[in-house]
Structure formats: C-alpha cells, structure tokens
C-alpha positions, 0 to 999 in steps of 0.5 A: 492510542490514549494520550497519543493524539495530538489533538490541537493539531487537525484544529490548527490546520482546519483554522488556517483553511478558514482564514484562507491561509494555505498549508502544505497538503499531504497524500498518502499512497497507501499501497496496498502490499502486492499492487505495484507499489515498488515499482510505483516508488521507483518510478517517482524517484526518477522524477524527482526533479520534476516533482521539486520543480511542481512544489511537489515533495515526496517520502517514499519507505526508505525514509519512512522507515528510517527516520518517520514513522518508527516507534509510531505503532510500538511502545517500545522503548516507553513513550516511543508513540509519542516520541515518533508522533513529535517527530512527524510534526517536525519533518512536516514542518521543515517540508512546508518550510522548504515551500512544498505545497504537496508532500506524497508519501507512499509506504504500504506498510501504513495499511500493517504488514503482511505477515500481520495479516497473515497472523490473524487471517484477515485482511489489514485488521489493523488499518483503523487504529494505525490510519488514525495514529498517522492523520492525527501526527500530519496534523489535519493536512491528510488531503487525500489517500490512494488505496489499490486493491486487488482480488483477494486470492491472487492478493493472499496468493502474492503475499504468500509467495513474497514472504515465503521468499523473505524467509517467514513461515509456509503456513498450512492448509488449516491457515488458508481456510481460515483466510477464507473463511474470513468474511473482512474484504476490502470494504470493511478496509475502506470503511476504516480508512474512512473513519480514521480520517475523516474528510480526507478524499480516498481514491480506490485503483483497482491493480487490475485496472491500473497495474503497471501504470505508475504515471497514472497513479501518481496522475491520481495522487498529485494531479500531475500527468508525466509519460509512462514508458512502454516498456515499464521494469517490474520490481518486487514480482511474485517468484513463480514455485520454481525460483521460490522452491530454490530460494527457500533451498538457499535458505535452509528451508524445506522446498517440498513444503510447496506444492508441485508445479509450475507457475503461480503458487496458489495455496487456496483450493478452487472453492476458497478462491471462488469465495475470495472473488466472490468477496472481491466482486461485492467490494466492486459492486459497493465501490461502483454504486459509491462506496456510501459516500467514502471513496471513489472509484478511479476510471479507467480511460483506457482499459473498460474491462480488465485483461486475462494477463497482467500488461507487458512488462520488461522482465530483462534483468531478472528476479535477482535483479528485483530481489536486490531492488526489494532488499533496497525499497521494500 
C-alpha cells in the first residue's frame, strides 16, 4: 500500500464538512458473498429512477468491475494501484458533479473473493488492507457501510456450492478442517472494516434476520423506504447436490466428488458445523452488547427471533434462469 494513498484526500472532505460545505456522501454495501447481494442489486436496479429522483446514485458490480476498481488490488501491469486509485477520484467527481448527494455502491467482491477465502481457509483475511485502499480512493466521503453476515457453516457451505458450480476446484476433507479450525469469524471482519475506515458508520444485518428483504436493506443504506414485493425472484441460489452433480458433468468434472444425497451439500462434519455456530453465536453476542463501539446491529422490527427456513420465495424460473442472471451481475 506504500505510495498508494492519497492522503490529502480524506483531509479535503473533513475541510469542507467543517466550513459547512457538503460533499457527496458514499455508502458501501459490502455484501457479504452469499447474503442476497444479487438479489439486493437487481432490486436497486428497478428503482433506479426512483433513486436519481432522491439525488441518490448507485454503482452496482457491473460497473465496479469494468471501469471502478480494476487494477486497485494488483500491480499488474506497474503502477495499476495508483492508475485505479485516480480513476475512483475522477468518477466520484463527475457523480457530485451531476448533483448526487449520496452514491451507494454495492459489490461483494470489496470484502475479497471467495475462492480467496477458500485459499487460505479463513474468513476475508484480506478485508483490512483492501477497505483501506477503497476509503482512501473515495477521498474521505465513506459515510457509511452495510455488512451482512451469515453463520458461518451455512456461509462456507453456499460459497462451497457456488464455486463448484463456476467450475473452481472440490476441495478436500483436509480443507474443511482447516476452515474449521480457523478461530477469524466475523468480528475479527468487523474489526478490520473498522479500522480501514475509520468514522464511517458500519451497520451489520444478520442474512438470517434480513434475507429477502432487499427494500429493507437499501431502507439501512440510504434512509430510503420503498415497498417490497410479497413474492421476491431469488437470484444467484446455492444449487442443491442434484443440479450441482449435473453441472459439474456439464463441466467435464467429476460428480462422485460430492457426497450422495439430496438437498443442501454440507461439507463440514456435525462437529465442525457446531464450532462454526459456536463462532457465529459469540460474533452475535459481541454484536448485541455493542460491538465496542464499532458497529450496530440492525433490529428487526418484524421478525424477533430467525425462522428454521429461509422466507418464501419466487422459485418459477429456475436455476437456469438464475445462472444467466449470475453470469450478468455476479
């Protein structure tokens, strides 16, 4: 990070709060992977007009991906960091330009990637370092960030499932001890998120809590309330072992890799899934007594405790509806 960050920036945007100019306000929705962030993204899409009229902007992973943020994390080709940092700065300027008063840009790949993830068994060991490199690009104006969590088998278990289906490797038993064994959980996330930008107001939704509900998260965003639909289109779903033992025939891969059965592919033994909840239950624990000062715990106004099931859902068009959906906004 040395020589990447613009330092002058955050001091600029902290000037014109103090002499009462505003500035363009920036929220990230950071995800995480596997909490709805799909279908969060398509739903803000469909109220895009809506969102203009409010002076509200929004970047979802389409744009991110193409034109924000590539080059920011590698320094490949030389001077890539510094090219994409520019680059940031320069597309904020033409948003406040255009008037917006608040940008929300929502791409889970902010937090890392899974299959980094997956690579060194733990939870987003990057996020400290790369939240870091983000806040400093948005010059100071991160006002606020929007994390979702998840328990952490069924968080491994989805990733598990959606890159097996985008053709990354099975991993082993060996793996998934390793993950387990892990003691990083969404806390030690949280703190880094804290540090990495430092003031800005970060807002946890528990997936458990909150799934489904797009309009309520972008309520927690940008303090904008829109209706929801009774009957919201899941995008991006886990494929259960059948279709996923299909896809990877489709793919030249080896189905027998995963294990027999129906339903949710769980690769963590009973034991490891009880630690996994065991690390999930202390992060809630933390999150309700106040996080230290670091984060808040959404509430719930509707649902005081979270269902067995996951609440109903439009499941009509199929996963091959949803894996051309993936291929478009994931």
């Amino acid at each position: 990070m040395t020589g990447c960050i613009p330092v002058m920036w955050p001091d600029r945007a902290a000037f014109l709060q103090k002499i009462g100019q505003s500035i363009m306000d920036v929220i990230l929705h950071l995800g995480a992977h596997r909490t709805g962030t799909t279908t969060f993204q398509h739903f803000v899409r469909g109220h895009a007009r809506t969102l203009e009229e409010n002076g509200i902007g929004f970047w979802g992973p389409v744009r991110t991906r193409k034109s924000v943020f590539p080059g920011m994390f590698h320094n490949i080709p030389p001077r890539a960091p510094q090219r994409a940092d520019g680059r940031v700065r320069l597309l904020t300027a033409k948003a406040e330009a255009r008037g917006i008063a608040k940008l929300l840009v929502s791409d889970e790949n902010m937090l890392g990637t899974c299959t980094y993830g997956f690579r060194h068994a733990t939870l987003y060991p990057a996020v400290g370092e790369r939240m870091a490199r983000i806040a400093a690009a948005f010059g100071g104006r991160v006002s606020r960030v929007v994390l979702s969590i998840r328990a952490q088998d069924l968080w491994w278990a989805s990733a598990s499932a959606l890159t097996a289906a985008r053709g990354h490797k099975i991993h082993d038993a060996a793996k998934y001890a390793r993950i387990a064994q892990s003691t990083r959980s969404w806390r030690d996330v949280i703190t880094d998120l804290a540090r990495a930008v430092p003031g800005a107001d970060i807002r946890i939704m528990p997936f458990e809590n909150f799934a489904g509900r797009p309009e309520r998260m972008l309520q927690e965003a940008v303090d904008l309330r829109l209706p929801g639909k009774p009957q919201m289109l899941w995008l991006n779903r886990s494929l259960p072992l059948n279709d996923l033992r299909g896809v990877l025939a489709d793919q030249g891969s080896d189905p027998t890799l995963l294990p027999r059965g129906q339903g949710r592919w769980q690769p963590f033994t009973t034991a490891q899934a009880a630690v996994l909840r065991e690390h999930y239950s202390d992060d809630l624990h933390w999150l309700t007594a106040g996080a230290d000062g670091l984060a808040t715990l959404t509430e719930d106004e509707i649902r005081k405790r979270a269902g067995p099931s996951l609440p109903p859902a439009q499941e009509t068009k199929g996963h091959e509806h949803e894996q051309r959906q993936v291929a478009r906004f994931s």
